[in-house]
N, C-alpha and C positions, 0 to 999 in steps of 0.2 A: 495187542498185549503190551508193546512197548509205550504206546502211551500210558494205558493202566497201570504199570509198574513204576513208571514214570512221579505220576500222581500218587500213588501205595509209597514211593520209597520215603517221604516225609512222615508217612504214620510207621511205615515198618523199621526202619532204621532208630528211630530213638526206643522202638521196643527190643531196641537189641539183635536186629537183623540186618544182616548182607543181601543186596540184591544184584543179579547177576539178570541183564532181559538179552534175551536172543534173538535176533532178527534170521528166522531159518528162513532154508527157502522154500517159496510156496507161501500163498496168500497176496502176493502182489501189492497193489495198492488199494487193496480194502480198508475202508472205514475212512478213509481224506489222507493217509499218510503214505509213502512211497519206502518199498522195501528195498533196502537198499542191498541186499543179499541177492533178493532174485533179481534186479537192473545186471548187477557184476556179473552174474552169471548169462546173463544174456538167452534165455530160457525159462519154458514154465514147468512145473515141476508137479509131480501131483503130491499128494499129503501125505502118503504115506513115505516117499524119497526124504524127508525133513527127518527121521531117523537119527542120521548121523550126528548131524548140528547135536539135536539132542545130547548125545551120545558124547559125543565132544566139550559139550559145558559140562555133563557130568564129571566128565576126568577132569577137567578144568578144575572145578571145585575139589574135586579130591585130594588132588594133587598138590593145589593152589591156593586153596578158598581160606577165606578167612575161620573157619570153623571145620572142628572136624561131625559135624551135624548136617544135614542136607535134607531140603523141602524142594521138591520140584513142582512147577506151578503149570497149568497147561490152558488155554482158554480156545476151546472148539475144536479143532483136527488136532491142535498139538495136545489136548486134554487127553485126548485117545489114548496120544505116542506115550506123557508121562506115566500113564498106566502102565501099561507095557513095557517102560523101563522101569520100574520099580520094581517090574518082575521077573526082567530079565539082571537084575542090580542089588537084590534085599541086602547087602551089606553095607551098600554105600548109599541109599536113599533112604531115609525114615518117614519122610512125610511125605504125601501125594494132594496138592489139592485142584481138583478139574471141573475147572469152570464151562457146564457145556459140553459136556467128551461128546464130539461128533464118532456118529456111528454107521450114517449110510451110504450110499453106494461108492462116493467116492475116497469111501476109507475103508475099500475092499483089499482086506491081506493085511489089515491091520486095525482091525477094529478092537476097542476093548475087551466087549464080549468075550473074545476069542482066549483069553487068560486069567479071568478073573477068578479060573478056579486055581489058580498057583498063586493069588494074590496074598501077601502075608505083610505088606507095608500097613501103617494106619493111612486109611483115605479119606478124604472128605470129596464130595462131587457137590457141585452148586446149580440151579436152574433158578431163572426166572420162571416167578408164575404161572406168565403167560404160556409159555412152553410147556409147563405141566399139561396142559390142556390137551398138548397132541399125544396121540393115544400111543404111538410105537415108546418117544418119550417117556409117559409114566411106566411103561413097560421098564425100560432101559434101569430107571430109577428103582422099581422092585426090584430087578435083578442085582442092580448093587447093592441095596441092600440087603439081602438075599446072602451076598460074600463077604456080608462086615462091612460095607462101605457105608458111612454118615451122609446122608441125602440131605441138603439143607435147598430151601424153596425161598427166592427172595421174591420177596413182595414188591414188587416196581420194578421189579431189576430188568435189565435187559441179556442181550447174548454175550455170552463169554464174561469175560473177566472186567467187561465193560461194566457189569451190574454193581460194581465199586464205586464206578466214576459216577458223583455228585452231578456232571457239567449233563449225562449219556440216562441215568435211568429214571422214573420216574416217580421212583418215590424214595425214601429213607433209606439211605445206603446204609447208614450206622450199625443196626442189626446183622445187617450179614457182615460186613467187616468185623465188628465183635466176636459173631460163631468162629471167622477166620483166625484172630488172634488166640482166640482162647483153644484153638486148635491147633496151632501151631506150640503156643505156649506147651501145650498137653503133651507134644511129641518131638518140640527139641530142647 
């Protein structure tokens, strides 16, 4: 996620947006980067323990942040968590968008599922195509839609928040980064 925010903070910033990336802990050194949260902590963590981090940048920005407006951004296990604080938070989160919300075993105790019926944030949830394909998946994707949530399908994309970065999916990011703007735009 940090490098994708990294790369996002050139188109989102001249649209008028602040970006705050989180290195929680959990996830290690997935994708070629080294997380520099879980090394300090000297420990693995499982996905749902990322919680607080969470939690933590939320007040951050509240308290803090350049705006009194907030979008919390999630890309795979932590797509789950921003769910789930948008619904443990509706006054201080407006926008949800989860790229990927991982949902299985090892995001037992905190999976999305589990509260999308108290959901009242606007959402947007993102998959690559190819992941449509697997069948608990397009389950997952009915069901948010199902609770209001906006299901957008990118074509080339890959997992997570990765399906932005030009350098990671395979085909035309543009489209979904457009639904993303024009989503964000919609709800802050």
């Amino acid at each position: 996620a940090r490098r994708a925010a990294a790369s996002l903070e050139p188109r989102l910033h001249p649209a008028g947006y602040a970006v705050l990336a989180v290195a929680q802990r959990g996830g290690g050194d997935r994708f070629g980067g080294v997380n520099l949260t879980v090394a300090e902590l000297a420990r693995e963590y499982g996905y749902c323990e990322a919680d607080p981090d969470l939690e933590e940048a939320r007040a951050w920005a509240v308290e803090s942040g350049p705006s009194d407006r907030i979008a919390v951004w999630g890309s795979s296990d932590s797509a789950a968590l921003v769910i789930r604080l948008a619904v443990s938070h509706p006054d201080s989160v407006d926008a949800v968008l989860a790229f990927s919300p991982a949902s299985g075993g090892p995001m037992e105790g905190c999976r999305p599922d589990e509260v999308l019926g108290d959901l009242t944030t606007p959402t947007m949830a993102l998959r690559p195509d190819r992941e449509m394909e697997i069948e608990s998946v397009a389950a997952q994707a009915l069901e948010l839609e199902r609770h209001g949530v906006v299901v957008v399908v990118s074509e080339g994309g890959v997992h997570g928040s990765s399906m932005l970065d030009p350098g990671r999916a395979s085909g035309d990011v543009e489209p979904t980064l457009q639904a993303v703007l024009e989503f964000l735009s919609a709800h802050l």
